[in-house]
C-alpha positions as a Markdown table, in Angstrom:
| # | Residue | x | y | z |
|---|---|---|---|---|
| 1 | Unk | -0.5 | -30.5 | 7.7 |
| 2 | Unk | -2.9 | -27.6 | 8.2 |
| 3 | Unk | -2.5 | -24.5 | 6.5 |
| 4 | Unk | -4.8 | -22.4 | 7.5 |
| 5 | Unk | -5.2 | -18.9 | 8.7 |
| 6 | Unk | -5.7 | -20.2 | 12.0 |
| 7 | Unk | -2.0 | -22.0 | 11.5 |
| 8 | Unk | -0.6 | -19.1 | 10.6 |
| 9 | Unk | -1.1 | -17.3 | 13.6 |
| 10 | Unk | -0.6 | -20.0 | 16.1 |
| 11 | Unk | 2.7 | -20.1 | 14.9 |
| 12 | Unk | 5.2 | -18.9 | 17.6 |
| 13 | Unk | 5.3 | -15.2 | 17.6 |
| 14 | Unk | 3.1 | -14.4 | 14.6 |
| 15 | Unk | -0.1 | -13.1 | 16.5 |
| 16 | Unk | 2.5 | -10.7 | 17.8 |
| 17 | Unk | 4.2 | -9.4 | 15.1 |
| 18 | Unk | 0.8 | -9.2 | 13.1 |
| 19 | Unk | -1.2 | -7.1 | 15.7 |
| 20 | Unk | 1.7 | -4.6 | 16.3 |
| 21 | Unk | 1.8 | -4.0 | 12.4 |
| 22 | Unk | -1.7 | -3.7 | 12.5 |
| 23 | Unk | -1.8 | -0.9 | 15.2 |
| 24 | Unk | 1.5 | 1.0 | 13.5 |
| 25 | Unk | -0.2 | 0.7 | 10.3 |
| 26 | Unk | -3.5 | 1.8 | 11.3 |
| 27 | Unk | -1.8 | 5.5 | 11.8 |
| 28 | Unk | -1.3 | 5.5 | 8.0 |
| 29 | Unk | -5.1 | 5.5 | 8.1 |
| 30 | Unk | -5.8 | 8.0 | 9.9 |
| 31 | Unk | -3.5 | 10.7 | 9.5 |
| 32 | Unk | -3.5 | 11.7 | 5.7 |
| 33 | Unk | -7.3 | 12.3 | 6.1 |
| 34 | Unk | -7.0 | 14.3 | 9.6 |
| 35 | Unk | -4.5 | 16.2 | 8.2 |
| 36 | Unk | -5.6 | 17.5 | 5.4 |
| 37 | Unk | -9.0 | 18.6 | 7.7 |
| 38 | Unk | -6.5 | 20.0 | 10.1 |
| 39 | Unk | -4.3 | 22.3 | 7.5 |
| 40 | Unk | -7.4 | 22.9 | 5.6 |
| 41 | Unk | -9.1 | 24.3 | 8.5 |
| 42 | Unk | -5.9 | 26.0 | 10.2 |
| 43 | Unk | -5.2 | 27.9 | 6.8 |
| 44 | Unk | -8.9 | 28.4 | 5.4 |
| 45 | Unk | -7.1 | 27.0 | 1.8 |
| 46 | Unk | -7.7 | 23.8 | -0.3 |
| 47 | Unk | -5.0 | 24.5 | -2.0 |
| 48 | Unk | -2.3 | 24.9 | 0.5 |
| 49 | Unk | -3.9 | 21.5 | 2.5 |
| 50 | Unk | -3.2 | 20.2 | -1.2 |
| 51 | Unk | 0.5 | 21.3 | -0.9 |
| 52 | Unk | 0.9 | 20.2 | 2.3 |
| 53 | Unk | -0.4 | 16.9 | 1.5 |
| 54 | Unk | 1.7 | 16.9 | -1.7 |
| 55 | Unk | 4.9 | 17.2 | 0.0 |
| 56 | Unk | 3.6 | 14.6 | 3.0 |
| 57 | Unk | 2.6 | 12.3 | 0.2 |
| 58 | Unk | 5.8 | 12.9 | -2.0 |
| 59 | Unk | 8.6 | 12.4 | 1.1 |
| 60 | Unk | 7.1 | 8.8 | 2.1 |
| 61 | Unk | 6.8 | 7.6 | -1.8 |
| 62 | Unk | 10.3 | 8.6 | -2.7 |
| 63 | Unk | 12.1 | 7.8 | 0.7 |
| 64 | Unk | 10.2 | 4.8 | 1.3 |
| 65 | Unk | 12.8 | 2.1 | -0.4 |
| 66 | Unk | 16.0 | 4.2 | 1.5 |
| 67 | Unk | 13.8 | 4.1 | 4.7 |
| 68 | Unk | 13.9 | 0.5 | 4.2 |
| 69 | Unk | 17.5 | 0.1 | 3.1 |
| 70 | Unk | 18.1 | 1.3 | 6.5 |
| 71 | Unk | 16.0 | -1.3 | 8.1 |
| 72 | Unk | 18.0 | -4.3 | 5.5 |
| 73 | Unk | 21.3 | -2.9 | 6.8 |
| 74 | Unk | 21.0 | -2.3 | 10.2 |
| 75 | Unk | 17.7 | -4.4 | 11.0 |
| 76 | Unk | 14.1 | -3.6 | 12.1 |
| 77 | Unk | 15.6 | -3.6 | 16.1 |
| 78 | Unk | 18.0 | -0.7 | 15.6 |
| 79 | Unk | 16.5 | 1.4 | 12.6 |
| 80 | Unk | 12.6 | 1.0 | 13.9 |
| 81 | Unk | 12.3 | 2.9 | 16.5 |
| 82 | Unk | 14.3 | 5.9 | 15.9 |
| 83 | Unk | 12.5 | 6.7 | 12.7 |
| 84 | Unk | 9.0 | 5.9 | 14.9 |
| 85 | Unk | 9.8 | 8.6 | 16.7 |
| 86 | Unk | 11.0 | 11.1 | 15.1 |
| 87 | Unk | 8.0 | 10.4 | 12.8 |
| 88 | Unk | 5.4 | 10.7 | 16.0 |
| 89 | Unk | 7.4 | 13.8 | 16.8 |
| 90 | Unk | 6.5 | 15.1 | 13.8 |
| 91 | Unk | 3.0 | 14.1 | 13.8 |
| 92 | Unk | 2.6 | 15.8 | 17.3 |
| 93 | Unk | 4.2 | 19.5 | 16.2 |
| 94 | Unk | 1.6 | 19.4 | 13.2 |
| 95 | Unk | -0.8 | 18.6 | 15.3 |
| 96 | Unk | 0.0 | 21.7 | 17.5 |
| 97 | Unk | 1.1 | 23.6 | 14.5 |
| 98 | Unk | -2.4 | 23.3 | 12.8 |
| 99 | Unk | -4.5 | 23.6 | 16.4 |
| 100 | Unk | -5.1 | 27.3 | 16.0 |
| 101 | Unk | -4.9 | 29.4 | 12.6 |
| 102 | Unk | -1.6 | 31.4 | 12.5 |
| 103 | Unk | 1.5 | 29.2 | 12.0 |
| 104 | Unk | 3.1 | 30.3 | 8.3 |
| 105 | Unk | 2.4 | 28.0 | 5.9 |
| 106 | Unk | 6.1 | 27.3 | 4.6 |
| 107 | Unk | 6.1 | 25.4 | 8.7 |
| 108 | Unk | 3.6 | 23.2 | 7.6 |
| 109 | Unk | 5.2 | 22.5 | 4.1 |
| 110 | Unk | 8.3 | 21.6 | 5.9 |
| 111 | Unk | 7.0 | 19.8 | 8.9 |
| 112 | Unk | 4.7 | 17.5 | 6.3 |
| 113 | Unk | 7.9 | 16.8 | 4.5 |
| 114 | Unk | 9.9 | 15.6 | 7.6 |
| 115 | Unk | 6.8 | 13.5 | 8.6 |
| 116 | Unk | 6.9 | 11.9 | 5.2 |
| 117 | Unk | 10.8 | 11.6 | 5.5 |
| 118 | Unk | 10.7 | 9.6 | 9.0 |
| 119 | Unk | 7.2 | 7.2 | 8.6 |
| 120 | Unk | 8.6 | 3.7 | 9.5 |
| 121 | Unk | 8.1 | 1.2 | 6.1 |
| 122 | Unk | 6.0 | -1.0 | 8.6 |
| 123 | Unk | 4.5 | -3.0 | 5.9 |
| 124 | Unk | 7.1 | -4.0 | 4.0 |
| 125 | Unk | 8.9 | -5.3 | 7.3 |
| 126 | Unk | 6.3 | -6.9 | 8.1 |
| 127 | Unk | 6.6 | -9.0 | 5.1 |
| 128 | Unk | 10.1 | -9.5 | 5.4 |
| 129 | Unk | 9.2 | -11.1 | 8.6 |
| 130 | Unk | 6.9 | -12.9 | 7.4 |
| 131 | Unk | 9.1 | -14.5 | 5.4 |
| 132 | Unk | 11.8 | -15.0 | 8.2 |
| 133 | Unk | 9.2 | -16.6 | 10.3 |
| 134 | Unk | 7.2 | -19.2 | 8.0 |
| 135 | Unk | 9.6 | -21.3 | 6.1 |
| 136 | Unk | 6.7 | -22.9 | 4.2 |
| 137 | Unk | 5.4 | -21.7 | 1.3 |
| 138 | Unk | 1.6 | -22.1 | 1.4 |
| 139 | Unk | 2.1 | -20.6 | 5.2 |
| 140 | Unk | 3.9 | -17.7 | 3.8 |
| 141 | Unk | 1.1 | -16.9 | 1.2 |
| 142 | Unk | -1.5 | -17.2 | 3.4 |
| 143 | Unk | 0.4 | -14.8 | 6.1 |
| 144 | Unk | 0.8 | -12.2 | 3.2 |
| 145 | Unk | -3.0 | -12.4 | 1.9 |
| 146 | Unk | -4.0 | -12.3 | 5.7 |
| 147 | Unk | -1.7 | -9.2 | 5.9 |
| 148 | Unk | -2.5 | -7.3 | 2.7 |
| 149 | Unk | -6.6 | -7.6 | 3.1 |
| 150 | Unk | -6.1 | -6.5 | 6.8 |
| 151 | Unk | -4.0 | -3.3 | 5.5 |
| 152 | Unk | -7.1 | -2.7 | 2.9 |
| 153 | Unk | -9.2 | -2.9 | 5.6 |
| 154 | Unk | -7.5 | -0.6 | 8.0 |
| 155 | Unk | -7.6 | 2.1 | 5.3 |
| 156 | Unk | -11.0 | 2.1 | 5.1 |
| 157 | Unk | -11.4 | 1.8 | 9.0 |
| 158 | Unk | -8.5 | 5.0 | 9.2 |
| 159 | Unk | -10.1 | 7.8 | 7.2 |
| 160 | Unk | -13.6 | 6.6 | 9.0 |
| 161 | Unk | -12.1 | 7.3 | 12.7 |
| 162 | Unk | -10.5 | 10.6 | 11.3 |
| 163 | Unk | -13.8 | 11.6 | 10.1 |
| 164 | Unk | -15.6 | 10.7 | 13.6 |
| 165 | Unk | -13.0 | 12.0 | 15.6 |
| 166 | Unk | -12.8 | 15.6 | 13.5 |
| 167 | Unk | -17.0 | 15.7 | 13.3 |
| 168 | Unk | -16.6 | 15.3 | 17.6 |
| 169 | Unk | -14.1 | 17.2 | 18.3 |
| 170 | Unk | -10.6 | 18.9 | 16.5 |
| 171 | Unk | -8.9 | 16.9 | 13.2 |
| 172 | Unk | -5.6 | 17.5 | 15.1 |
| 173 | Unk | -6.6 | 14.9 | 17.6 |
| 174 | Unk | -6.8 | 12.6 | 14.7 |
| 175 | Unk | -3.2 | 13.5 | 13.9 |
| 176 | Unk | -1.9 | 13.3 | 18.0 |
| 177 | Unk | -4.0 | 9.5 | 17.5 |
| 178 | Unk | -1.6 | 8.5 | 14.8 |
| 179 | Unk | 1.5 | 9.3 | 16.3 |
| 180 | Unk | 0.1 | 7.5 | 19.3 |
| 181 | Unk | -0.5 | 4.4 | 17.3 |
| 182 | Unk | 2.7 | 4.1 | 14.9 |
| 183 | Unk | 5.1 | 4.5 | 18.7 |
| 184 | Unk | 3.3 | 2.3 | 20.0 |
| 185 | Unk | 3.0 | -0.2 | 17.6 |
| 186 | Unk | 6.3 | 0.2 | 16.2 |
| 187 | Unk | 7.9 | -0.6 | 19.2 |
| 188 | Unk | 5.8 | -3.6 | 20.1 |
| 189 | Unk | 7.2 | -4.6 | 16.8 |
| 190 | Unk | 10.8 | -4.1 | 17.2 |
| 191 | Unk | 9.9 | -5.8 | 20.5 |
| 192 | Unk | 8.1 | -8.5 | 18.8 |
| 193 | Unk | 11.5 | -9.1 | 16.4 |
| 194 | Unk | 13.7 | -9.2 | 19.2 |
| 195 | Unk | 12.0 | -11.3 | 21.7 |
| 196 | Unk | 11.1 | -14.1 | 18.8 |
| 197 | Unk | 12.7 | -13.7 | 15.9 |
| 198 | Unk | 16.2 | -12.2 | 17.4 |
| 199 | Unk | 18.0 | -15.2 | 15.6 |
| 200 | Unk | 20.9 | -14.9 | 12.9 |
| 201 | Unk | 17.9 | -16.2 | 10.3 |
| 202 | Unk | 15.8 | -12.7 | 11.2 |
| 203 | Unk | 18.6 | -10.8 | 10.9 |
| 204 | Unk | 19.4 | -12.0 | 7.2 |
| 205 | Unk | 15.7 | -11.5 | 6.3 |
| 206 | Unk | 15.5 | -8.1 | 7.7 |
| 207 | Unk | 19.1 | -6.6 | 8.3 |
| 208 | Unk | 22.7 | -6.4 | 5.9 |
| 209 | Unk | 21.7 | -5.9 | 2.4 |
| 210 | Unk | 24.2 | -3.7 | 1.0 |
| 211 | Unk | 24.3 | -4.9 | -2.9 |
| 212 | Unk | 23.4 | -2.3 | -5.2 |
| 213 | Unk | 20.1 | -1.4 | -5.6 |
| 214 | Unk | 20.0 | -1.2 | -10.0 |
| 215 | Unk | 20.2 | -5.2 | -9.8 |
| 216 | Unk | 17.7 | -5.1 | -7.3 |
| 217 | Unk | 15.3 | -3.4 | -9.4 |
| 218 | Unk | 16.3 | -5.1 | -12.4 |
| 219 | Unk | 15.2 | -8.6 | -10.4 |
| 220 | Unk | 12.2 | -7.5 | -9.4 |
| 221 | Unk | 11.1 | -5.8 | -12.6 |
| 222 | Unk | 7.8 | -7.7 | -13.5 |
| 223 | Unk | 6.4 | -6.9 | -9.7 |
| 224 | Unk | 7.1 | -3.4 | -10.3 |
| 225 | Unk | 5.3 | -3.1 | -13.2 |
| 226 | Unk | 2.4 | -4.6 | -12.5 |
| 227 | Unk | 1.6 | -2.9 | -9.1 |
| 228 | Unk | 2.9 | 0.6 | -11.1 |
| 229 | Unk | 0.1 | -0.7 | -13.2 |
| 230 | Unk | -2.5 | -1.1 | -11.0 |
| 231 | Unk | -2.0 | 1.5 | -9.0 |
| 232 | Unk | -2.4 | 4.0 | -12.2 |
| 233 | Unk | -5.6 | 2.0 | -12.9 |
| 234 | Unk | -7.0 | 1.8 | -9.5 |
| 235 | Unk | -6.0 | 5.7 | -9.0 |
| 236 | Unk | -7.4 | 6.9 | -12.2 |
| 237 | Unk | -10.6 | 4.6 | -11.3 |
| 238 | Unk | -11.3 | 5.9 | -7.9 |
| 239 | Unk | -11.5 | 9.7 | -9.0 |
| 240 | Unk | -13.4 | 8.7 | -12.0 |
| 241 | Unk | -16.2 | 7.0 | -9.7 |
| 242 | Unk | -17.0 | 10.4 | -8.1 |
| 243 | Unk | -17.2 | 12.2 | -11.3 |
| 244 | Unk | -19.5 | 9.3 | -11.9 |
| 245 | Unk | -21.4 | 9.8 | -9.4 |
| 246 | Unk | -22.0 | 13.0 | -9.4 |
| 247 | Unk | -23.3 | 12.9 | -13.0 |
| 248 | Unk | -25.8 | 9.8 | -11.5 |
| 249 | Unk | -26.7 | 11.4 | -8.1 |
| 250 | Unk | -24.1 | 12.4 | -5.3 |
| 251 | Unk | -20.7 | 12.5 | -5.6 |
| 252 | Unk | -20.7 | 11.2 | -2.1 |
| 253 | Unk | -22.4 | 7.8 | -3.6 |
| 254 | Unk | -19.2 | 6.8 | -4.8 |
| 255 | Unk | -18.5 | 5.7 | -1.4 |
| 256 | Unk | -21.0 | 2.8 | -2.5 |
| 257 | Unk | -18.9 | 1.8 | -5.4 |
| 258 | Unk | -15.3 | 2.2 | -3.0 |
| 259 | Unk | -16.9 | 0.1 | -0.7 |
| 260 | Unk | -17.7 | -2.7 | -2.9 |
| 261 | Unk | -14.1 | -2.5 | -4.0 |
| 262 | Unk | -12.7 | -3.1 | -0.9 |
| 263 | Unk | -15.5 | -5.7 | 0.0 |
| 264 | Unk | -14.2 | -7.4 | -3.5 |
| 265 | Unk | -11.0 | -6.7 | -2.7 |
| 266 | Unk | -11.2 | -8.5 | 1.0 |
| 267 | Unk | -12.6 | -11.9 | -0.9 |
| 268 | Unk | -10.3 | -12.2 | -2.9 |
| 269 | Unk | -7.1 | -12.1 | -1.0 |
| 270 | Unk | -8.5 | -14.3 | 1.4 |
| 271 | Unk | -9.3 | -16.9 | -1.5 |
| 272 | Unk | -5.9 | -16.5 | -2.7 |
| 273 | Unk | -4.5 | -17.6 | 0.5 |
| 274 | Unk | -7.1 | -20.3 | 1.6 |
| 275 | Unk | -6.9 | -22.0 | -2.3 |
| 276 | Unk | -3.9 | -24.3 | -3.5 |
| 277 | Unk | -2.3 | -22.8 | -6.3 |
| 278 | Unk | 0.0 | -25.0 | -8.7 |
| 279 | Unk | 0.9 | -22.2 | -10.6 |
| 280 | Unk | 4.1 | -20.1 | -10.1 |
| 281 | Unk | 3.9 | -16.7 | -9.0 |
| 282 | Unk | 4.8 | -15.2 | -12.4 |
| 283 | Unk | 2.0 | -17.2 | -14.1 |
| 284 | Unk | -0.7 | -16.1 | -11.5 |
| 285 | Unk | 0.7 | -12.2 | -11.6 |
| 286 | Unk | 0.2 | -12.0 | -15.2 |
| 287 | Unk | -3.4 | -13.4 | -14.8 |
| 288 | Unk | -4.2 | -11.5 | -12.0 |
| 289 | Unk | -3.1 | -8.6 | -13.9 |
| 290 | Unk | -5.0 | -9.2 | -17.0 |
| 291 | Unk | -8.1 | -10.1 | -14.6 |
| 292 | Unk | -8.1 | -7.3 | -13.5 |
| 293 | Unk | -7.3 | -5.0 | -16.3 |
| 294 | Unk | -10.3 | -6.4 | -18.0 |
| 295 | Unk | -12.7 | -6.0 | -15.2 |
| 296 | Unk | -12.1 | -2.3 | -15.3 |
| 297 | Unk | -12.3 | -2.0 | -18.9 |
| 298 | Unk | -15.7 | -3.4 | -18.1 |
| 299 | Unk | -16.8 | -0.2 | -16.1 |
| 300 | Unk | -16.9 | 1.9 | -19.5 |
| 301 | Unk | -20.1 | -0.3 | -20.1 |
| 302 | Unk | -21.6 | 0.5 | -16.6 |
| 303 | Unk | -24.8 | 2.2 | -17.4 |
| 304 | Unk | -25.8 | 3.6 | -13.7 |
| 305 | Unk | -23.8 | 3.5 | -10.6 |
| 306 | Unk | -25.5 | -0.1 | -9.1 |
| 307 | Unk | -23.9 | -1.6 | -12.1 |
| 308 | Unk | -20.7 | 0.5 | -11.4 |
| 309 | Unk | -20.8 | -1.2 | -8.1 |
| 310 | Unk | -21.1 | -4.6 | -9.5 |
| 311 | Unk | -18.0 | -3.7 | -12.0 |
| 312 | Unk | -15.8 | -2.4 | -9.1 |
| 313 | Unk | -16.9 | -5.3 | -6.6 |
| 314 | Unk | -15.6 | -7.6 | -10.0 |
| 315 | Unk | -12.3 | -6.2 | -10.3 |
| 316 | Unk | -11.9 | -5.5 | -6.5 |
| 317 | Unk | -11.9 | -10.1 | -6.6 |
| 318 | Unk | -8.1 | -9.5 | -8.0 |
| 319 | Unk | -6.7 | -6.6 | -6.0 |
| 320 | Unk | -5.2 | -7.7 | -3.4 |
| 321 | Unk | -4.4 | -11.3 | -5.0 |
| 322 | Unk | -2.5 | -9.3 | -7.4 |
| 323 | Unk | -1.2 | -7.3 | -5.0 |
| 324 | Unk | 0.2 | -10.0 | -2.4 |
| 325 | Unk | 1.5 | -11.8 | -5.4 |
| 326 | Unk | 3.7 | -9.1 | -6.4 |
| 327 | Unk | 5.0 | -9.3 | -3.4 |
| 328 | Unk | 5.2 | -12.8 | -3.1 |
| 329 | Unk | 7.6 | -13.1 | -5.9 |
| 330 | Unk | 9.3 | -9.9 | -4.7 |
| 331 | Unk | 10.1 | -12.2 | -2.2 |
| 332 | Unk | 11.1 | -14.7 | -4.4 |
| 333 | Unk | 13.5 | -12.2 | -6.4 |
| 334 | Unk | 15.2 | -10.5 | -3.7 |
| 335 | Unk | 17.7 | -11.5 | -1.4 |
| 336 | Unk | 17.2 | -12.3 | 2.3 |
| 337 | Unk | 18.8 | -9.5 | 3.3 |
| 338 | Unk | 16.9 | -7.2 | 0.6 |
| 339 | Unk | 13.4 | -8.2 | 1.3 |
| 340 | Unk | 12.3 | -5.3 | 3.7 |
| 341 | Unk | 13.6 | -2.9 | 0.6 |
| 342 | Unk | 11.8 | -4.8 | -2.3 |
| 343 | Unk | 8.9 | -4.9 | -0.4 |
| 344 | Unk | 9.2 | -0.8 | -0.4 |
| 345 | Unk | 10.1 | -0.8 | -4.3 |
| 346 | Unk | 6.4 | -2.4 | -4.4 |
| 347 | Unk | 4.9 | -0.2 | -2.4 |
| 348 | Unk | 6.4 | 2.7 | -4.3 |
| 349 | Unk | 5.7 | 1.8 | -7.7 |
| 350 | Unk | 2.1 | 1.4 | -6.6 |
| 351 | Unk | 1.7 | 4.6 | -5.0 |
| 352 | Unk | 4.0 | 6.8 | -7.9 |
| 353 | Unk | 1.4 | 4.7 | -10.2 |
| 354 | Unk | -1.5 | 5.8 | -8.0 |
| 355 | Unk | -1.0 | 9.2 | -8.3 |
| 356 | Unk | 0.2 | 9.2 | -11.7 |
| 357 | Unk | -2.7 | 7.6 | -12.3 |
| 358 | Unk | -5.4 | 10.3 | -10.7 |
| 359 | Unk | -3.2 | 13.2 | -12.2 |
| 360 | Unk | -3.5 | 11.9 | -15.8 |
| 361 | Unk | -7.3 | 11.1 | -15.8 |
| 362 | Unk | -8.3 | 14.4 | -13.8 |
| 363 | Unk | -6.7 | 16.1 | -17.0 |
| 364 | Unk | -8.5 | 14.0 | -19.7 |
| 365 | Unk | -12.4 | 13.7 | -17.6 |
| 366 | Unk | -13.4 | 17.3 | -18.6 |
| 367 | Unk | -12.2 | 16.4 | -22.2 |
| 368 | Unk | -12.8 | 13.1 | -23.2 |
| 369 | Unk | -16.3 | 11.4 | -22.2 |
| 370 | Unk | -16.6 | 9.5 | -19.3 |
| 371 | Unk | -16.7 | 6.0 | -20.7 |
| 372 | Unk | -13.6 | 6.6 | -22.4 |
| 373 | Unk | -11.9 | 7.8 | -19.4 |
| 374 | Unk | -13.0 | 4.5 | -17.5 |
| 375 | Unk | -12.0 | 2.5 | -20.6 |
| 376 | Unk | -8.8 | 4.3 | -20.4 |
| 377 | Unk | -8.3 | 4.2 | -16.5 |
| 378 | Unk | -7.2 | 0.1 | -17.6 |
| 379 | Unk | -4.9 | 0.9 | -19.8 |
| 380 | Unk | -1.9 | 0.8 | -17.5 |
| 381 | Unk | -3.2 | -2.5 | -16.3 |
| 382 | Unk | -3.0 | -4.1 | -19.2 |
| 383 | Unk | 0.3 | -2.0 | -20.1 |
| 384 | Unk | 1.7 | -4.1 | -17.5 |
| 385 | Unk | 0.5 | -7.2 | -18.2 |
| 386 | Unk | 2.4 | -6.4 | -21.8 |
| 387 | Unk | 5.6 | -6.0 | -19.7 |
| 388 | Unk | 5.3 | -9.1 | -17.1 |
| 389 | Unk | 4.8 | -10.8 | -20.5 |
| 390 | Unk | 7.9 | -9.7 | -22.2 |
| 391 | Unk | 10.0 | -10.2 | -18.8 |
| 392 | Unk | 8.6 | -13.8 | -18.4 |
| 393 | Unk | 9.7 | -14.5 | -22.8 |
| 394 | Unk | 13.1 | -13.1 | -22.1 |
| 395 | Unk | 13.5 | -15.3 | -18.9 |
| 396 | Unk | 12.5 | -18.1 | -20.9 |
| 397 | Unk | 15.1 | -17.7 | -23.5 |
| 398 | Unk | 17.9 | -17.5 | -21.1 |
| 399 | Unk | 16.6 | -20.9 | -19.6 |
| 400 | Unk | 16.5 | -22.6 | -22.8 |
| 401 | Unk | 20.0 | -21.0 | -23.8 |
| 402 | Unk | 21.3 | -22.6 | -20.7 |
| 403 | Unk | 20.0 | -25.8 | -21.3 |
């Protein structure tokens, strides 16, 4: 039997699902970027767009699992399209909020924080339904690598469109854009749910989980870690790269070295999917982990920003393998009816690692010298690695104390 990409979206109501999650998502592309032009320019501040962006970014990392909990109770049909809305409601007053200079700044903190409340957890139902659709395995990973190197992708296509669209015309048209894009491709989604996948099966993927979330998180413990880990390495990396940089040139070259990330990146998800792997998913985690960990560790060495390049196109080969198999054996963890809300655990722990992450290394890179901070920046990596290890011995224990 075929298993290829191809296979993956012939199959009945796949091409669907997949381009309405790709039209939602690409909103979460465009609008941090717009947004932060638009309050930047409306208040004449850095540091109140930094606020505002603070409490946008905060609401959707901390909310994201209960925002999903609601989609594993009630299902993507009947929790979707409310928070769509409300969400693209939001977007819309911000964008009329920051058209003109004027509107107190405590509005935009508060209408930034009920955007980041309502944002739909698009990606993480569109794995669940992944899941729900493709009962074969090697289908199902190829569906998630396809779907993780296309969400890369769209957020490097997002902040590029926010950038044309503010350099042409207002950034609050970038923000009126994204709510435009998650309604409409949120409900094309919900549509796309209930027109192919409206069976009792879809509804136990996506819709009834109601166990208690501590076991959940207990489950799913060596996923966690490692995308908390790379996100804190990949976070601390990226701001590193412009400090970089701009002690080798421009600080805008370090588009160069994000680029060959996400061009690194891109390969390798779609290897992990096209390629056979006999290997379980905790054995490939904790060597796409360590992969990668060691690849950045290699950037301290990077002598000019070509080589930096080279280093980041290197570790970019394991990102989103790693990635998609944390979610993979999220998957394989959680419940039928808990996927949607593992899936946002993931994407949590990845983000909270992110910016804990660019926090910690913008404290240490005017005190420590810069190849230490890169050397450092894989030190949650590899942190992680330590704990998928220690998870996978303890497992192994209570097998052989079974036995």
């Amino acid at each position: 039997m075929s298993t290829s990409y191809a296979t993956v979206l012939r199959t009945p109501g796949a091409a669907r699902i997949f381009a309405a999650a790709l039209t939602g998502r690409l909103s979460y592309g465009i609008v941090p970027l717009s947004l932060l032009l638009a309050v930047t320019g409306t208040t004449g501040s850095y540091a109140r767009a930094g606020w505002v962006m603070a409490g946008f970014a905060t609401a959707t990392v901390v909310l994201s699992p209960v925002r999903a909990g609601l989609v594993d109770r009630f299902g993507p049909r009947r929790a979707l399209p409310p928070m769509a809305a409300g969400y693209a409601l939001v977007l819309l007053g911000l964008a009329a909020a920051t058209w003109r200079p004027g509107v107190p700044f405590a509005v935009l903190l508060a209408l930034a924080a009920a955007a980041g409340m309502l944002a739909p957890p698009l990606g993480p139902v569109t794995r669940a339904l992944w899941s729900a659709l493709l009962a074969d395995p090697d289908l199902r990973r190829r569906a998630y690598s396809l779907d993780t190197v296309a969400e890369e992708l769209l957020y490097v296509t997002g902040p590029l469109v926010a950038g044309l669209i503010a350099a042409a015309a207002r950034p609050a048209l970038g923000v009126v854009l994204g709510a435009v894009l998650v309604l409409a491709g949120t409900l094309a989604l919900a549509a796309s749910v209930r027109g192919e996948l409206g069976s009792a099966r879809a509804d136990s993927a996506a819709g009834g989980g109601r166990s208690r979330p501590w076991r959940l998180l207990l489950r799913t413990r060596q996923p966690l870690a490692s995308a908390a880990g790379v996100g804190a390495g990949l976070g601390a990396f990226g701001l590193l790269t412009v400090v970089f940089a701009g002690r080798h040139g421009q600080p805008a070259d370090a588009a160069w070295v994000e680029a060959a990330l996400a061009g690194g990146s891109a390969v390798g998800g779609l290897a992990l999917g096209a390629l056979d792997w006999r290997a379980p998913a905790r054995i490939r985690l904790a060597v796409l982990t360590g992969g990668l960990g060691t690849a950045l560790a290699l950037a301290a060495l990077a002598p000019t920003l070509p080589v930096l390049a080279a280093v980041a196109a290197l570790a970019g080969v394991t990102v989103a393998p790693t990635l998609t198999t944390a979610y993979l054996l999220t998957d394989e963890l959680a419940g039928p009816e808990q996927r949607t809300r593992a899936g946002a655990w993931v994407n949590a722990a990845f983000n909270a690692g992110g910016s804990a992450g660019t926090a910690l290394v913008g404290l240490l890179a005017d005190r420590l010298p810069l190849p230490a901070c890169l050397a450092l920046a894989a030190t949650p990596v590899l942190a992680a690695l330590t704990a998928t290890a220690r998870t996978r011995g303890r497992a192994r224990i209570r097998e052989l104390a079974v036995r």
